[in-house]
N, CA, C and O atoms as a CHARMM CRD file, in Angstrom:
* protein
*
  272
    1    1 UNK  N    -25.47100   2.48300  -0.14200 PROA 1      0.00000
    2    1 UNK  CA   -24.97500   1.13400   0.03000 PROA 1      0.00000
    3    1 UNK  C    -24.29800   1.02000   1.39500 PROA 1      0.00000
    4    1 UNK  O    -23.58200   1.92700   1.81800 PROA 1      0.00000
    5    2 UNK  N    -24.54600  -0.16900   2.12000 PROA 2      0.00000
    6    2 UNK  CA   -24.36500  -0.28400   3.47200 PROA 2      0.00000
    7    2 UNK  C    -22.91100  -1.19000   3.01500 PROA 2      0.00000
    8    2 UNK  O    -22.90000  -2.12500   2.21500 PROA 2      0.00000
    9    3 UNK  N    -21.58300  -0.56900   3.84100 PROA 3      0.00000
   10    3 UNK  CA   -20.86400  -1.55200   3.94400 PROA 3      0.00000
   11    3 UNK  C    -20.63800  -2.41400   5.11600 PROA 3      0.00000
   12    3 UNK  O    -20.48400  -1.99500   6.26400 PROA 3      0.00000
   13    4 UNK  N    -20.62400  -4.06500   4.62200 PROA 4      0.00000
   14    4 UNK  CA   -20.53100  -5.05600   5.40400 PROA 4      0.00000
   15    4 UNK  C    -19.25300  -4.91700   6.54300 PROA 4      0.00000
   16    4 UNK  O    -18.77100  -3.79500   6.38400 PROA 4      0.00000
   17    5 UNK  N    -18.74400  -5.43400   7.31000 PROA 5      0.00000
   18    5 UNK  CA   -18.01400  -5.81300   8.45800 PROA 5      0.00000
   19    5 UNK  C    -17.13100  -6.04000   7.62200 PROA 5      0.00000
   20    5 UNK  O    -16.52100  -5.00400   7.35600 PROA 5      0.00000
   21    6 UNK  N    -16.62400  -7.27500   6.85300 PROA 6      0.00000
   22    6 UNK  CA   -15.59800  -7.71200   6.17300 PROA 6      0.00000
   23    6 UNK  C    -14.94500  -6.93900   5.22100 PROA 6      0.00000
   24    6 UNK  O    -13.76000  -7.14400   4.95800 PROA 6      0.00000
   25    7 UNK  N    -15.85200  -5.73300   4.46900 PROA 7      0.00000
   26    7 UNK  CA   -15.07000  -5.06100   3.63900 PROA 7      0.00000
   27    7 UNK  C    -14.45200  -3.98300   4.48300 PROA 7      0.00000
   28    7 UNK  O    -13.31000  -3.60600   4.22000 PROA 7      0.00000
   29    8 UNK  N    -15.15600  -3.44000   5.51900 PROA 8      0.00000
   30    8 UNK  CA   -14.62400  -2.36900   6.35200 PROA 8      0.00000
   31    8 UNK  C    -13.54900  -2.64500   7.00000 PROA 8      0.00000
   32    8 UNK  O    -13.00600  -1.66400   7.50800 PROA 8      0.00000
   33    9 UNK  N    -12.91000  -3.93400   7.20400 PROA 9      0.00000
   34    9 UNK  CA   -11.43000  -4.72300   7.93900 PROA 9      0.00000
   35    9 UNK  C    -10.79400  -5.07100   6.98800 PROA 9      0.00000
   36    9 UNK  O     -9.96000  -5.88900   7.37600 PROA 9      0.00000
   37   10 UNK  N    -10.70300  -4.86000   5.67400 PROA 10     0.00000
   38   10 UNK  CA    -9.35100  -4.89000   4.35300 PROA 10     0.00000
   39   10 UNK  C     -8.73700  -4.34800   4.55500 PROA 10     0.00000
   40   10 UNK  O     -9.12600  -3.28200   5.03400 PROA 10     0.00000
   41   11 UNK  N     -7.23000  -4.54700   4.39100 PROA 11     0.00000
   42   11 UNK  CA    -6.30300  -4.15700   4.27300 PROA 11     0.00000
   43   11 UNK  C     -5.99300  -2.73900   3.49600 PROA 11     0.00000
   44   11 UNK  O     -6.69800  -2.65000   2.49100 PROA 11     0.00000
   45   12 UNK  N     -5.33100  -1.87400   3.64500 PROA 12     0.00000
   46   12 UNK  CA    -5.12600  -0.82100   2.55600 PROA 12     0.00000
   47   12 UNK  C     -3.80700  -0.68700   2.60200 PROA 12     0.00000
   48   12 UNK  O     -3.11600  -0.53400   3.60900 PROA 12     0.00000
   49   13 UNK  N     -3.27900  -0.78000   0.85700 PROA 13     0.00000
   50   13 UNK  CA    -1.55800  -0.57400   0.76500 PROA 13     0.00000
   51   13 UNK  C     -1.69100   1.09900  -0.19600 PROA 13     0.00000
   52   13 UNK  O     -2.35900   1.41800  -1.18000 PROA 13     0.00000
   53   14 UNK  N     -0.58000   1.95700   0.78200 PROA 14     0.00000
   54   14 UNK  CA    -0.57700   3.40700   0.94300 PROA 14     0.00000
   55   14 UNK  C      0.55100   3.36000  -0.43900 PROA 14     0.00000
   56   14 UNK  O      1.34400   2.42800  -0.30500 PROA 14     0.00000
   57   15 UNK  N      0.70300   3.92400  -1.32800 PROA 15     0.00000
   58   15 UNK  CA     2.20900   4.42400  -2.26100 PROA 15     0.00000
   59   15 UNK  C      2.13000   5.72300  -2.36400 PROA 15     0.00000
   60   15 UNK  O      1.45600   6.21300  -3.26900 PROA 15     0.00000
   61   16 UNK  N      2.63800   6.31800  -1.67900 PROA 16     0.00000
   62   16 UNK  CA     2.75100   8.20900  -2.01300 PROA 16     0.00000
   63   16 UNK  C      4.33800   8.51600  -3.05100 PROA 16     0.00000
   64   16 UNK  O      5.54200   8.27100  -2.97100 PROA 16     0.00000
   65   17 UNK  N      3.72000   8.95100  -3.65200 PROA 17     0.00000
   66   17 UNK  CA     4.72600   9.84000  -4.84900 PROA 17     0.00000
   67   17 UNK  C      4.67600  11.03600  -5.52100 PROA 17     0.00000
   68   17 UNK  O      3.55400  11.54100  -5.48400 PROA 17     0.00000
   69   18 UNK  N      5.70500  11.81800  -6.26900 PROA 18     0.00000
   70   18 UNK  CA     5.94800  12.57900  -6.59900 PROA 18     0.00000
   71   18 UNK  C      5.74800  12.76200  -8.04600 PROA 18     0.00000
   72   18 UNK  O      6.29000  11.98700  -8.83400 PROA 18     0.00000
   73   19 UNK  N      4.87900  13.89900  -8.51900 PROA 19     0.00000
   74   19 UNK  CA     4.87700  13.92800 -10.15500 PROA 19     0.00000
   75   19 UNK  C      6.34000  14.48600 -10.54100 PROA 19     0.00000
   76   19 UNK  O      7.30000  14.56100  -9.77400 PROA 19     0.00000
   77   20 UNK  N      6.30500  14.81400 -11.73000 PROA 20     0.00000
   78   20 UNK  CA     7.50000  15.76400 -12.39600 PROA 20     0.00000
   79   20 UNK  C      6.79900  16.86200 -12.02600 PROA 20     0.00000
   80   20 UNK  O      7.49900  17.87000 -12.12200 PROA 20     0.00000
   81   21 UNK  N      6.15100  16.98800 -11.80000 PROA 21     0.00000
   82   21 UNK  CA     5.87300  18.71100 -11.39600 PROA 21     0.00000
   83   21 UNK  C      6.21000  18.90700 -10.19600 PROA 21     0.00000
   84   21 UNK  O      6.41200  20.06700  -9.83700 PROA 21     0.00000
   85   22 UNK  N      6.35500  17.84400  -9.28600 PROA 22     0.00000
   86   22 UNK  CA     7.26700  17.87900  -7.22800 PROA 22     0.00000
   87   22 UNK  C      5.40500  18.14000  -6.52300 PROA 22     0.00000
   88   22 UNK  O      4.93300  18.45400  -5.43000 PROA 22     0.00000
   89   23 UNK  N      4.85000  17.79400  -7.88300 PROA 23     0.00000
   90   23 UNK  CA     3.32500  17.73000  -6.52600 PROA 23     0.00000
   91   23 UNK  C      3.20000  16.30200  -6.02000 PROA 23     0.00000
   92   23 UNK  O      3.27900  15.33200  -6.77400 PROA 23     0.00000
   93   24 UNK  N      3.00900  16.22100  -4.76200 PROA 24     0.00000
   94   24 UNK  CA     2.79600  15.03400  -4.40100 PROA 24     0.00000
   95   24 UNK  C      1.90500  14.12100  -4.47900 PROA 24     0.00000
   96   24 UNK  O      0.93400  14.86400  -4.33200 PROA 24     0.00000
   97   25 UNK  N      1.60300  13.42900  -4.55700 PROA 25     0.00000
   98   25 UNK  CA     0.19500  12.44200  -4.81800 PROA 25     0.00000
   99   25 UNK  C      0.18500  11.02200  -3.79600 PROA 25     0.00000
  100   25 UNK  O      1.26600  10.57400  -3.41500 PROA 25     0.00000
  101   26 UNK  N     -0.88600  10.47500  -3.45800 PROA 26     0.00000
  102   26 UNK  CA    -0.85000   9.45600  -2.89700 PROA 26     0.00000
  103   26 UNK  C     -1.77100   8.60000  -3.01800 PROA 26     0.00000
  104   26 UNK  O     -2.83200   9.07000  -2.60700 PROA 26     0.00000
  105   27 UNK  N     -1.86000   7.61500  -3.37000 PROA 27     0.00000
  106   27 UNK  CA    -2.90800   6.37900  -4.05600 PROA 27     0.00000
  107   27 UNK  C     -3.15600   5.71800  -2.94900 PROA 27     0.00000
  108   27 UNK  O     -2.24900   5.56200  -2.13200 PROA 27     0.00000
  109   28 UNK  N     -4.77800   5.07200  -2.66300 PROA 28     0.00000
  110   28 UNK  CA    -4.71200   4.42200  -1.67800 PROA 28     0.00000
  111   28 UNK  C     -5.34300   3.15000  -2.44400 PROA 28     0.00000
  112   28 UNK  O     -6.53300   3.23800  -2.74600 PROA 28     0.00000
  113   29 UNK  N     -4.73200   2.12600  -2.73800 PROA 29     0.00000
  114   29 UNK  CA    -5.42700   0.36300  -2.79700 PROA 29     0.00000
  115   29 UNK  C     -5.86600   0.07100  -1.97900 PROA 29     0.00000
  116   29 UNK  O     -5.18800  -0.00900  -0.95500 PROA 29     0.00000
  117   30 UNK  N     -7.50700  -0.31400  -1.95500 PROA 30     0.00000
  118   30 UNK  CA    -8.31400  -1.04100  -1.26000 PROA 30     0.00000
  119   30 UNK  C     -8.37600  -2.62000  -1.97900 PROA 30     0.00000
  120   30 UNK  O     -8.82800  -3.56200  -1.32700 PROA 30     0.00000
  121   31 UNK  N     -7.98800  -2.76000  -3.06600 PROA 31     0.00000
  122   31 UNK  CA    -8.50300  -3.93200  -4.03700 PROA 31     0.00000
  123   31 UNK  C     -7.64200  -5.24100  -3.51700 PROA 31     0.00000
  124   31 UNK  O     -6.47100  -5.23400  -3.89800 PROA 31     0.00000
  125   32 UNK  N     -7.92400  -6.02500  -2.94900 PROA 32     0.00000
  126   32 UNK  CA    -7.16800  -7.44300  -2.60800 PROA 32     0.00000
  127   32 UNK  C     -6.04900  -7.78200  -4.09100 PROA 32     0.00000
  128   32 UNK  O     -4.82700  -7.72600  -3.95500 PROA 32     0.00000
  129   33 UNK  N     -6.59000  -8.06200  -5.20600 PROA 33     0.00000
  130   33 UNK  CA    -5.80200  -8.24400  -5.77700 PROA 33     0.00000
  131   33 UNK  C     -5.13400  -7.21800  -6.41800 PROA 33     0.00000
  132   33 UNK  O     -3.99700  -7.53300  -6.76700 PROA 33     0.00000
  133   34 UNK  N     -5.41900  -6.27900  -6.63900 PROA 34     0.00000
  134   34 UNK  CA    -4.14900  -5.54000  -6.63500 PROA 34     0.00000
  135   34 UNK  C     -3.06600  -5.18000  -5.85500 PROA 34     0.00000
  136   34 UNK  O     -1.93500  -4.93600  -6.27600 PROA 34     0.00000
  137   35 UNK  N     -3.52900  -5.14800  -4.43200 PROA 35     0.00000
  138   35 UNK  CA    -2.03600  -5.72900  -3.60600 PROA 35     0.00000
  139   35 UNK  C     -1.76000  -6.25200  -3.56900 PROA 35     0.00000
  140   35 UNK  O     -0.61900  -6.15800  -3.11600 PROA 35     0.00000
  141   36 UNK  N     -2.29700  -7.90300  -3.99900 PROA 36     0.00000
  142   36 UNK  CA    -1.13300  -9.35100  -4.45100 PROA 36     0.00000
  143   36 UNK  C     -0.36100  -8.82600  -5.27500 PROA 36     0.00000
  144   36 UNK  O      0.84400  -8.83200  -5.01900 PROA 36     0.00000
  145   37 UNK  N     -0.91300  -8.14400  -6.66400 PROA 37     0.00000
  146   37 UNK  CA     0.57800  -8.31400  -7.45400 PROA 37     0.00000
  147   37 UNK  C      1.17700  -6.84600  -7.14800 PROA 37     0.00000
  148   37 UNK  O      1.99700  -6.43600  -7.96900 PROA 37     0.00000
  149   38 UNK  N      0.93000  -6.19800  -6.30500 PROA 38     0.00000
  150   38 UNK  CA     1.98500  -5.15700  -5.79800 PROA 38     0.00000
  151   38 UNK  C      2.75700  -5.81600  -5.14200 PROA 38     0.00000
  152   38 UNK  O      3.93600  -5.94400  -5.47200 PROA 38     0.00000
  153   39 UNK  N      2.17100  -6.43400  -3.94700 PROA 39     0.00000
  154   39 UNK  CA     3.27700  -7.35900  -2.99700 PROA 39     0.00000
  155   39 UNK  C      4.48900  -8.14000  -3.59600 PROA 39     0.00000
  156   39 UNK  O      5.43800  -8.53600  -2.91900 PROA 39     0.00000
  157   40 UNK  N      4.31800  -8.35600  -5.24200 PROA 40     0.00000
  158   40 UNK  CA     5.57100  -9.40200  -5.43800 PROA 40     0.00000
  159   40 UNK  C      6.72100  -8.44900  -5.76000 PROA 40     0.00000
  160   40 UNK  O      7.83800  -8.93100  -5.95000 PROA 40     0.00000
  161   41 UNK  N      6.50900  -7.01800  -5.84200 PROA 41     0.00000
  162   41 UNK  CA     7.47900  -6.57300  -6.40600 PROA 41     0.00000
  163   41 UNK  C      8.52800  -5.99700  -5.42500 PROA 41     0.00000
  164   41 UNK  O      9.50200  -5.32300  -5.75900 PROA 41     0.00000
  165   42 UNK  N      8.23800  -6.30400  -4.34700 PROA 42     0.00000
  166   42 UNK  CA     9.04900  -6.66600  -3.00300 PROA 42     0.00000
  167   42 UNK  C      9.81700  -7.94200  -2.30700 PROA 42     0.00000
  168   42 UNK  O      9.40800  -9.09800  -2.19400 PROA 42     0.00000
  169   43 UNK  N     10.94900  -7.41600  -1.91600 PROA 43     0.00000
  170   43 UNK  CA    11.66100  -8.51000  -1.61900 PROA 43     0.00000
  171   43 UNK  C     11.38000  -9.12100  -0.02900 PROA 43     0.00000
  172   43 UNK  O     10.61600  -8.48000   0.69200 PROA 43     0.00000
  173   44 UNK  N     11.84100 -10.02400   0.34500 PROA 44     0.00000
  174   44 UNK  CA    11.24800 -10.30600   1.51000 PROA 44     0.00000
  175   44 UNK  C     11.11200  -9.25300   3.08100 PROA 44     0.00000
  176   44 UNK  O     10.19600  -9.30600   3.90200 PROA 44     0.00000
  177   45 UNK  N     12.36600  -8.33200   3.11500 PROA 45     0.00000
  178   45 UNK  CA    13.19600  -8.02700   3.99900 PROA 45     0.00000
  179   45 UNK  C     12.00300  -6.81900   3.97400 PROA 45     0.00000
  180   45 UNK  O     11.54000  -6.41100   5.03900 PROA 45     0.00000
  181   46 UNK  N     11.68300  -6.44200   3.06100 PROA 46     0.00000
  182   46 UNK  CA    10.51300  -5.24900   2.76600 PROA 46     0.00000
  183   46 UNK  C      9.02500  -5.77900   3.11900 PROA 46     0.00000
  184   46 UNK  O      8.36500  -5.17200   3.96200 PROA 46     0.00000
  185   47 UNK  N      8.68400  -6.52600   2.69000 PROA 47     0.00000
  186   47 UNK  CA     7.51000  -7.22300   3.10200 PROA 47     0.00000
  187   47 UNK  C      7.43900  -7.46100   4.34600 PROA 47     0.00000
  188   47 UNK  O      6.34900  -7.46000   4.91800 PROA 47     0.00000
  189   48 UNK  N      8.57000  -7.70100   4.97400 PROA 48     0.00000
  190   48 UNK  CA     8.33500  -8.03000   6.81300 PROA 48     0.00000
  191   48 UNK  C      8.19000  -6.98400   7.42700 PROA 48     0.00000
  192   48 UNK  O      7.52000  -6.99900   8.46000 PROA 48     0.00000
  193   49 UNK  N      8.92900  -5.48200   6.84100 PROA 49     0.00000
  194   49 UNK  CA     8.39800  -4.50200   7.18600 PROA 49     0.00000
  195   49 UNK  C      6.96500  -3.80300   6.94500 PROA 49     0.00000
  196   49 UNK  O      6.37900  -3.07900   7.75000 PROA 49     0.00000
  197   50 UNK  N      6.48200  -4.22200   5.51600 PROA 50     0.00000
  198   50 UNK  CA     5.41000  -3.72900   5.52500 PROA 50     0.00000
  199   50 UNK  C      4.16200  -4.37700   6.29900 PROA 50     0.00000
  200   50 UNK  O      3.25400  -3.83600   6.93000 PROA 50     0.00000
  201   51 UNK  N      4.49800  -6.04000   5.96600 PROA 51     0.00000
  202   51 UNK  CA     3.40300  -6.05600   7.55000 PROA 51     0.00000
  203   51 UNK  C      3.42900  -5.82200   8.69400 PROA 51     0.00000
  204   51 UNK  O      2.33100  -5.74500   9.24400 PROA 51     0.00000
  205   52 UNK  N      4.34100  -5.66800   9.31200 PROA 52     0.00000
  206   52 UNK  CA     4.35400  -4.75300  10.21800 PROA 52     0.00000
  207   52 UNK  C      4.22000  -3.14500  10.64700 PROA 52     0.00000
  208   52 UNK  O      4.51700  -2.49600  11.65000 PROA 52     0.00000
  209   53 UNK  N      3.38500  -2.73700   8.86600 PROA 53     0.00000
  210   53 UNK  CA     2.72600  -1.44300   9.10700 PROA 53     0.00000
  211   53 UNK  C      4.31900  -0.15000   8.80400 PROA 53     0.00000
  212   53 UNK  O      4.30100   1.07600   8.69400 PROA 53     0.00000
  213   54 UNK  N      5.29600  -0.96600   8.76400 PROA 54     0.00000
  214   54 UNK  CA     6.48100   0.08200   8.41200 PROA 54     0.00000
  215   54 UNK  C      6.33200   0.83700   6.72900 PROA 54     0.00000
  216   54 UNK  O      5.59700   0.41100   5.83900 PROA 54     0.00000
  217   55 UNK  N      7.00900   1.72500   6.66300 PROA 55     0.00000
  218   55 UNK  CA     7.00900   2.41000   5.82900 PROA 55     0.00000
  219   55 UNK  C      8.46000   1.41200   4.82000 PROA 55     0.00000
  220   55 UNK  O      9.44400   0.77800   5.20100 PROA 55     0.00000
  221   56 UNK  N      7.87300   1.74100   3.42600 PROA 56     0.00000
  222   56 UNK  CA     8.91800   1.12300   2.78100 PROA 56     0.00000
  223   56 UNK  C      9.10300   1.96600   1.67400 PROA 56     0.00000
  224   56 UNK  O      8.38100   2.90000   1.32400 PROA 56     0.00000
  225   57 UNK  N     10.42200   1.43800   1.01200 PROA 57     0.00000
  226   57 UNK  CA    11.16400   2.64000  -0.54200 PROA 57     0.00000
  227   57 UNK  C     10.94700   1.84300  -1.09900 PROA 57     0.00000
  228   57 UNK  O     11.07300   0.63400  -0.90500 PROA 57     0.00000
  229   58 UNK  N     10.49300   2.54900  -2.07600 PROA 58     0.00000
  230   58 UNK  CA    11.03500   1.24600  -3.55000 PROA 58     0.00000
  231   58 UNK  C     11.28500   2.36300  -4.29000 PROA 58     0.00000
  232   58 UNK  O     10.68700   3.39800  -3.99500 PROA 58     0.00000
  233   59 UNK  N     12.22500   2.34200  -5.39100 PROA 59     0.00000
  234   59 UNK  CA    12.72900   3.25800  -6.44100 PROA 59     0.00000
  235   59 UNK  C     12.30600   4.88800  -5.38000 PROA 59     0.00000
  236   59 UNK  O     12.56900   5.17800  -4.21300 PROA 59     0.00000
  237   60 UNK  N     11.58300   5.61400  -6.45600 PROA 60     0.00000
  238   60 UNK  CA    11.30800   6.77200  -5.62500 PROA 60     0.00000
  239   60 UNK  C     10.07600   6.81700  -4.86900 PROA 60     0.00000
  240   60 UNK  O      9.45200   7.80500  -4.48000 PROA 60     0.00000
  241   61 UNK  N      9.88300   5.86600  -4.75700 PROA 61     0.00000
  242   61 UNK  CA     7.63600   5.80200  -4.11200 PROA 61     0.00000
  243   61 UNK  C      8.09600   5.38200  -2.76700 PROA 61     0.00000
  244   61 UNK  O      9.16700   4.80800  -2.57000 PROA 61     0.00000
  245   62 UNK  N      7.05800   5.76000  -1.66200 PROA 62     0.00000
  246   62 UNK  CA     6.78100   5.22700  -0.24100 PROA 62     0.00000
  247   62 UNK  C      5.70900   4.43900  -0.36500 PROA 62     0.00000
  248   62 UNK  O      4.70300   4.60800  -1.05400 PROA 62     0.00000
  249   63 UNK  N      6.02500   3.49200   0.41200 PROA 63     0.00000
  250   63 UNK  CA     4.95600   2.66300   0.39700 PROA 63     0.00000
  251   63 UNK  C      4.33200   2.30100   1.79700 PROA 63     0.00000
  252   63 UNK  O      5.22500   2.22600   2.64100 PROA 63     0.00000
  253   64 UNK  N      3.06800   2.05100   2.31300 PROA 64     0.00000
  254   64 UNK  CA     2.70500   1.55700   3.74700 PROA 64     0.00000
  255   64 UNK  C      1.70500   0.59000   3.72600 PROA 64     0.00000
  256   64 UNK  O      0.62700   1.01400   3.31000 PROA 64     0.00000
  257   65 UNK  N      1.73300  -0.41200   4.00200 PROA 65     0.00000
  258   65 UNK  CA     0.03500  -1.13600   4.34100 PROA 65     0.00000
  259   65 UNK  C     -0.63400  -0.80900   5.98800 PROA 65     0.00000
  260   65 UNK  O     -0.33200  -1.17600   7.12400 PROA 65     0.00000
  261   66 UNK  N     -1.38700  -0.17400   5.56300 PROA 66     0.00000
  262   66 UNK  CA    -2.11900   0.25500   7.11400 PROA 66     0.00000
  263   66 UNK  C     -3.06500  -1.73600   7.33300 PROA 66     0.00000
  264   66 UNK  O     -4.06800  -2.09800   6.71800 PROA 66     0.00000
  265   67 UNK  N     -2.50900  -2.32400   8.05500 PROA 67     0.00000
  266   67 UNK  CA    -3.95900  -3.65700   8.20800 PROA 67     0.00000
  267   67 UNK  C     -5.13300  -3.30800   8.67000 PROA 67     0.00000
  268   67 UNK  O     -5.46000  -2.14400   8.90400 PROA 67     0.00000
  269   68 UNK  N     -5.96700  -4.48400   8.85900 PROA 68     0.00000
  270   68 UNK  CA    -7.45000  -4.35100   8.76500 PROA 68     0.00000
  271   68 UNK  C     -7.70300  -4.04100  10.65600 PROA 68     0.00000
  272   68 UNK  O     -8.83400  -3.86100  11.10600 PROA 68     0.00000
């Protein structure tokens, strides 16, 4: 499967975390709507950082959106 132009310029939101075991893990979202409703669980001051590609906390997770 050939990917198009438009899917290859999506956005990806990064959350790296920690199991109870201290192994690390890191999820990468490609899915549009699943970063809408990730995005609400941020407050504004965080969101201005993450579009701007900054790294953000929430509870114990890192979070990053690399843009398209």
């Amino acid at each position: 499967m050939i990917a198009t132009l438009e899917e290859m310029r999506m956005p990806v939101l990064v959350r790296r975390y920690k199991l109870v075991s201290g192994l690390a893990q890191e999820e990468r979202i490609d899915d549009q709507d699943r970063i809408d409703r990730y995005m609400r669980f941020f407050s504004r001051e965080q969101l201005v950082k993450l579009e701007a590609g900054q790294k953000v906390f929430l509870e114990k997770d890192e979070w990053q959106l690399i843009p398209d």
